[in-house]
N, C-alpha and C positions, 0 to 999 in steps of 0.2 A: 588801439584797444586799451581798455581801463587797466588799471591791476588787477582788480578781480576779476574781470572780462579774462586775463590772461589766466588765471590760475583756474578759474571753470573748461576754459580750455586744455589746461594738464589734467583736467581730469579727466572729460569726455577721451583724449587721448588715452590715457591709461586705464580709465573704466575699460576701453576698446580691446584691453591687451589684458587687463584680466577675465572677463567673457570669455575668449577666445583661446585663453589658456588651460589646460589640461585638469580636470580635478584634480589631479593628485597633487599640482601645486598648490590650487587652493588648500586642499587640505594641510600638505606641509605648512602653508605658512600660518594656518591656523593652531596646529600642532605646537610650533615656534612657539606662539603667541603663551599657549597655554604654559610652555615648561618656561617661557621669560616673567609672565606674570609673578609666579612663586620662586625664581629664582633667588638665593637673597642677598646678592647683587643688586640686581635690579629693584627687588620690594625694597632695598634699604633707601635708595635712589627716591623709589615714588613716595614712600612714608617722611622722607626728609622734606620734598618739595610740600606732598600735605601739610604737613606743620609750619611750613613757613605761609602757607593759604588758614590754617587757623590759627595762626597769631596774629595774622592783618582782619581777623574776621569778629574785631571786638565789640562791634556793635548791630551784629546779624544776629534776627531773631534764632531764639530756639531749634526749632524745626529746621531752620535750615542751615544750621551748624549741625545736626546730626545725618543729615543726606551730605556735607562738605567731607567729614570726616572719612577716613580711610585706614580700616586693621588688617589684620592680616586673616581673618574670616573674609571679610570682604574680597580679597586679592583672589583667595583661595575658591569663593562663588565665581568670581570673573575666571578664574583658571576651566572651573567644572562647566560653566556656559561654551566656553571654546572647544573644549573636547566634546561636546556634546555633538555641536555643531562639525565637527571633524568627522565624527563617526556615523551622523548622517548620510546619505547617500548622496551622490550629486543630484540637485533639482532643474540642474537645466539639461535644455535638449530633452525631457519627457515629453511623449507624446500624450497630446490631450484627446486627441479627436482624430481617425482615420479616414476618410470617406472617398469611395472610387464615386466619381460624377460619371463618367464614361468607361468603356475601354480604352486602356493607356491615358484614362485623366486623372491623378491621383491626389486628395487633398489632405494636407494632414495642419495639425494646432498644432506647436509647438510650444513650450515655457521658454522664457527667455528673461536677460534681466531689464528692469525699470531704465537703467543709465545711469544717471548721476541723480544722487540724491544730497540734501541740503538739508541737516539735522541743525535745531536749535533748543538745547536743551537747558535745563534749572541747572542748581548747584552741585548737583549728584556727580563728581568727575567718573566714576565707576560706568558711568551709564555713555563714556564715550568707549571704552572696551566693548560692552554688550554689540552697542552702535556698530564699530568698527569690526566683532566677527559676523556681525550680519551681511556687511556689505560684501565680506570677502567668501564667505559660501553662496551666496547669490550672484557673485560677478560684479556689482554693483561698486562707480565707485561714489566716494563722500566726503562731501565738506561739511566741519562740523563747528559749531559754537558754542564755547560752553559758558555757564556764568562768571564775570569779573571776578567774583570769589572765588573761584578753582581757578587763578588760570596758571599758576606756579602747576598744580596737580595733570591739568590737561597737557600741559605743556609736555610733560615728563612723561605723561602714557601714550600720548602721538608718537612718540619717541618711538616705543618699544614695540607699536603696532606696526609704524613704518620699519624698523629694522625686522621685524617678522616678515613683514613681505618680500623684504630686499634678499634675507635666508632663503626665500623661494623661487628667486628673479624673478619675482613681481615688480613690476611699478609703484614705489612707494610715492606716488602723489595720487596713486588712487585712492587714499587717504590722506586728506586736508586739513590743516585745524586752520580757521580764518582767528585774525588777530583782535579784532574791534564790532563795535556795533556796528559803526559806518560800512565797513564793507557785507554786513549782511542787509544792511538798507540797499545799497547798493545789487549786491546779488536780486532781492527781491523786485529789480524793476527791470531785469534782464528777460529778456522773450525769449533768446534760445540758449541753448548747452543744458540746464537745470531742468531737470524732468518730475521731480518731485520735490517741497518741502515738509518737512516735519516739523511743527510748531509743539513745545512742551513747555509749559509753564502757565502760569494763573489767566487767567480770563481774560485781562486786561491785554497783557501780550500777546496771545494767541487773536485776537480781534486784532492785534493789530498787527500784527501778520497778513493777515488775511485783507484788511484794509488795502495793504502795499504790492502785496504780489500779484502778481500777471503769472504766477504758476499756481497748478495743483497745490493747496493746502492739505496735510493730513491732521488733524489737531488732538492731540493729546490735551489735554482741557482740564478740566477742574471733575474732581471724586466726590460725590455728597452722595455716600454709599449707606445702604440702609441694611439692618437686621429687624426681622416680623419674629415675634414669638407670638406662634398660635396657641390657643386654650390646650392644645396637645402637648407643648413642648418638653420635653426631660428636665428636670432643674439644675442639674449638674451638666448634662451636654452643653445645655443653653447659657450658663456661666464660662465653660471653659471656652465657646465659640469668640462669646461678645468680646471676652478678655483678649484672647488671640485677635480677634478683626480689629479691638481699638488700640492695644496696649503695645503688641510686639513692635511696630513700628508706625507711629503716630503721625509720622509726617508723609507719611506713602498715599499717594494719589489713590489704592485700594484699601486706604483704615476707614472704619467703621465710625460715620458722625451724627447717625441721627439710629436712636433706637425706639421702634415701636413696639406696644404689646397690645393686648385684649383684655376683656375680662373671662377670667379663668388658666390665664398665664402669670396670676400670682407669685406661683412657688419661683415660676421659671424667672420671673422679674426680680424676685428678692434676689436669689441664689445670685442673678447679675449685679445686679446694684451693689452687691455687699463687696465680690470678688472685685470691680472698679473702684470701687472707694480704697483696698485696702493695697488698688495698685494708685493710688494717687490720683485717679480722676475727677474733675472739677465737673458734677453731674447739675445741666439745668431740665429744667422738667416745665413740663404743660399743667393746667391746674387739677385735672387727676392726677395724675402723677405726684403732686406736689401733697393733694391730699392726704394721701399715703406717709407721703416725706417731708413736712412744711418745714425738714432746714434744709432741703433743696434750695437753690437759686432758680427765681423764676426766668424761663424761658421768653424772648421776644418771639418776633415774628421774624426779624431776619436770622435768629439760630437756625430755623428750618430748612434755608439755603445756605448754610454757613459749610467750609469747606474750612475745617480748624488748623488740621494739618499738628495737632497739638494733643496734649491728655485733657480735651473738653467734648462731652458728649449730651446732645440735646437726648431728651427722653419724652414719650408723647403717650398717653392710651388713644386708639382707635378703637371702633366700636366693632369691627368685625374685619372678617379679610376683605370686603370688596372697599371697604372705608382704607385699609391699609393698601392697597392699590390702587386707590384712589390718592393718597397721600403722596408716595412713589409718585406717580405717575406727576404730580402736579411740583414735586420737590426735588425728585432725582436729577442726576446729569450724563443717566442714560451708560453710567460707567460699572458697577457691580451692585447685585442685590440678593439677599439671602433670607432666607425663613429654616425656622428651627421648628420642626412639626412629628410628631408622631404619626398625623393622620396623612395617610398618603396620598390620599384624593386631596386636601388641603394642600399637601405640596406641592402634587402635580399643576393643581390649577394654576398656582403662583410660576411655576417654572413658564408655563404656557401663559402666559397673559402679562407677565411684567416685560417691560419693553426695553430692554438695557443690554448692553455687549455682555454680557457674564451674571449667570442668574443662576444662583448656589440654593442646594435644600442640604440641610445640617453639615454648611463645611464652611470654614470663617473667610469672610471676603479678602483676607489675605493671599488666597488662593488666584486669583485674580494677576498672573505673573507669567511674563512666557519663561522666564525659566524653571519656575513651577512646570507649566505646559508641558515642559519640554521642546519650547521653541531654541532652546539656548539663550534667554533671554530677549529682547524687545528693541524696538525705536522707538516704542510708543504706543500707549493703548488709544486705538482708534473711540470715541464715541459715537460717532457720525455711521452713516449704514452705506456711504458710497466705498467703492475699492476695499480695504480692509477695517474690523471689526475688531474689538477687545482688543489683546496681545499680537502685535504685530510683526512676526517674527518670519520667518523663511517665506512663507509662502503670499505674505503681502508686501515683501518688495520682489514680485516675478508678473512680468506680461507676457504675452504671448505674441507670435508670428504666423498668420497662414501661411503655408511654404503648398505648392500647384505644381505637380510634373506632369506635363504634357507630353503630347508627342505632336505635336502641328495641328491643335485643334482650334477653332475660332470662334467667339461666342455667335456670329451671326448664323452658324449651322444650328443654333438649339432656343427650340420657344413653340409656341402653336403653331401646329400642323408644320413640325421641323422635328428636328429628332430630338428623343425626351431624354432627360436628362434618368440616371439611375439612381444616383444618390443612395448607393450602397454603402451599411457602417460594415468599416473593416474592424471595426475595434481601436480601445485607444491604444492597447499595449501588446498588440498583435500584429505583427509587423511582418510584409510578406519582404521574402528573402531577395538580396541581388549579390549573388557568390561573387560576383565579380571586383564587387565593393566591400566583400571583406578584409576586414586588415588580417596580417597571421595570426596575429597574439589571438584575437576573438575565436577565429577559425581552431584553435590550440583548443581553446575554452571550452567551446563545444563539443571537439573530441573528446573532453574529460570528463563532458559529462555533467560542467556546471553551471550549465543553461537549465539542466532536469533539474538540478538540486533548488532549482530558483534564485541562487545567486548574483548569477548577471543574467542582465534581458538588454544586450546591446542591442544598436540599429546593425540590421544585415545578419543577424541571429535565425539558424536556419530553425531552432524548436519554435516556432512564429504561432504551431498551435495552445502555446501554454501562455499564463499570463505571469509576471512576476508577482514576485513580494518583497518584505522587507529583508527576509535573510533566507536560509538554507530551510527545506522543507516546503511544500507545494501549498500554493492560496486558495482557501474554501472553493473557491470557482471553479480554478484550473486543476483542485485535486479528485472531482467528484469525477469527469468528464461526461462520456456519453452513458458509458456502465451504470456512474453511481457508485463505482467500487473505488475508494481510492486505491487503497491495494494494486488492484487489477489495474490500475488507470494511471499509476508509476509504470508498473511495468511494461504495459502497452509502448509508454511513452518509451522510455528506454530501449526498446526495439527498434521503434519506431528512428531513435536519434540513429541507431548503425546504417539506415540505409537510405534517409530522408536526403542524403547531401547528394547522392546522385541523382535523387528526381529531383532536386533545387539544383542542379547545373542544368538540366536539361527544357526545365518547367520553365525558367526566367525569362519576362516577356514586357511588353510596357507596361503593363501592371507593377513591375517588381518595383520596390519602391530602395533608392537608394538610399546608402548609409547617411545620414541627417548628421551623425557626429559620433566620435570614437569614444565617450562619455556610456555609460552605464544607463536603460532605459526606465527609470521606474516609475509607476504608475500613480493616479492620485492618491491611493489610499495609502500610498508611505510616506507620504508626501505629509501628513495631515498632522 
């Protein structure tokens, strides 16, 4: 077996053993993660290895010496992504899908994690943190590569992700940093152990990604992210947006590179053009636009696909929205797009009809962020529409498992003129009870009462009539019930829990669907 043969191997292993390990250590070692990030020990450690990646970094462009760099905001964002993701609920082991096919044939979806994933990301070392709490809330484990330019900075942050895990007796090779290009050439011609790669970075490398591998590509690609100012827009909204989407951070795959207007978006275009000028923006323009401003720099034809990554912004007038949708549509890369509109039927149409992972009405394409999201940060913004979309964050590294408990049934008893199948939905997050299979601690839970509060919705949970939520207090659904009354329909329930446990000892039958996992059950909608 190769070297890297072997080391996808410590991971599939270890990926194996964090899966299988109990949230609560995921969560500790993401906890870890959090209080090592900002410790200032540790930040003095990774700010010293940064500095030695930007003093070797003397002939990298611009933009990508400000994604190299690393302060102590920075440290502090990767601290708040961790904790984020901490305080999340567990997502595996949720049930997606219940369904009885028969009596005693029970079928359920399950979430479960991807395996092993294979991140190749730009210069951003920050973005192997993000990276690495993703993997470790999802089960998931990761080999990561980051640019020759960080590799002093990657170095030093694997560091502190593997000892967050080892604090939790996790497997610290379920986090990998690979050393060279060669062994990601290498990974990418391997057929099994690697379940996913994630390609980030310019166009050129992402094709060529995807040229090499014999796996799943997810590709984080190139931003050629647009602003519309319709004849409606505010003058001052639509200055403070554009400056936000191109100025705060220039080289982010969601800054702002091509700006359209109308006629009749005058005010709103001066108002921007003035406030980019006076943040330094190098503005080229189309020949309206230029008429307007002839010491504009004229615009080619390839600014319109140009991905600056820089304080340079193309400027263009279209003749209306369906011409500004059409523009989009022929220029974008399918990754954010925004319009600034008072008119709301204008807005909506553009929400509804542009065809892009994140499609913003009066909010700066900066937005465009899973840790914006509340993803706790990203792997990568998908453009592509298979598997995951936009910000890729908890719930696009999770697949699923159908799990079938039988009782000795055979598929040759069931079809025409054989016995029909029932294909009854039990619900996704209604779980019929099996006392037998509860652990104590759950069994405790329930007597206290905080199954009703909606707190936990374990597997083997005998209130199996209610649905969960995110936290304490009953979900629109499960609080109206039959009544209508929420009122009336807590307290129903609350009855109901004193005496529900002897008709679930008694009731349990091949129907009853056994405990799936000692994990916390929640539903998709906390999931999201």
């Amino acid at each position: 077996m190769s070297a890297v043969g072997e080391r996808v191997q410590r991971a599939v292993e270890a990926g194996g053993r964090l899966a299988r390990a109990p949230a609560e250590s995921r969560t500790r070692a993401l906890e870890a993660l959090a209080a090592a990030v900002v410790d200032p020990a540790v930040r003095a450690r990774v700010l010293a290895a940064n500095a030695r990646d930007l003093a070797a970094a003397s002939g990298l462009a611009s933009p990508l010496v400000k994604r190299l760099k690393l302060d102590a905001t920075k440290l502090e964002t990767l601290a708040d992504g961790a904790r984020q993701l901490a305080a999340r609920a567990d997502p595996l082991g949720t049930v997606l899908a219940h369904r009885k096919l028969d009596e005693g044939l029970v079928l359920t979806q399950e979430s479960c994690p991807l395996g092993v994933l294979a991140v190749v990301f730009e210069s951003r070392p920050d973005a192997l943190v993000q990276i690495a709490s993703l993997a470790l809330r999802t089960g998931n484990a990761v080999l990561l590569k980051g640019g020759r330019e960080a590799a002093e900075s990657n170095r030093a942050l694997s560091e502190v992700v593997r000892g967050a895990l080892a604090s939790a007796a996790l497997p610290p090779d379920a986090v990998q940093l690979l050393d060279d290009r060669s062994e990601v050439d290498a990974l990418l011609g391997l057929e099994r152990g690697v379940d996913l790669v994630v390609a980030r970075g310019g166009k050129q490398f992402v094709e060529h990604v995807r040229a090499r591998s014999r796996i799943p590509v997810l590709a984080h690609a190139e931003g050629v992210c647009h602003v519309f100012l319709h004849r409606s827009a505010d003058p001052s909204k639509a200055a403070r947006i554009v400056v936000d989407s191109k100025v705060s951070y220039p080289a982010a795959c969601n800054a702002l590179e091509t700006l359209l207007w109308e006629a009749g978006a005058e005010s709103a275009l001066e108002a921007s053009l003035a406030a980019l000028r006076s943040a330094g923006v190098e503005l080229r323009g189309d020949t309206a636009t230029r008429a307007r401003h002839p010491e504009m720099k004229a615009a080619t034809d390839a600014d319109w696909d140009a991905e600056y990554g820089a304080l340079i912004l193309a400027v263009a007038r279209v003749d209306d929205l369906d011409a500004a949708l059409a523009h989009i549509a022929q220029h974008g890369s399918q990754h954010t797009e925004a319009i600034v509109a008072e008119d709301r039927g204008a807005a909506e149409r553009f929400l509804a009809e542009v065809d892009a992972a994140c499609v913003f009405h009066d909010a700066s394409t900066r937005f465009a962020d899973g840790y914006r999201f509340g993803l706790g940060g990203e792997v990568g913004i998908g453009t592509g529409k298979l598997h995951a979309r936009g910000p890729v964050g908890v719930d696009g590294l999770l697949t699923f498992r159908w799990l079938l408990r039988g009782s000795g049934q055979v598929s040759a008893d069931y079809g025409p003129e054989k016995k029909p199948f029932l294909h009854e939905d039990l619900g996704g997050s209604r779980l019929p009870p099996n006392p037998r299979d509860r652990a104590p601690e759950n069994r405790d839970r329930c007597i206290q009462g905080a199954c009703i509060s909606r707190k936990y919705m374990h597997a083997g949970c005998i209130h199996f009539g209610f649905q969960a939520s995110a936290g304490p207090g009953p979900s629109r659904s499960a609080s109206r019930g039959r009544s209508g009354n929420p009122r009336a329909t807590r307290a129903t329930g609350r009855a109901e829990a004193r005496d529900v446990d002897a008709r679930a000892e008694s009731s349990a039958g091949p129907d009853s669907l056994p405990a799936v996992s000692s994990r916390p059950v929640v539903p998709d909608t906390v999931r999201a």
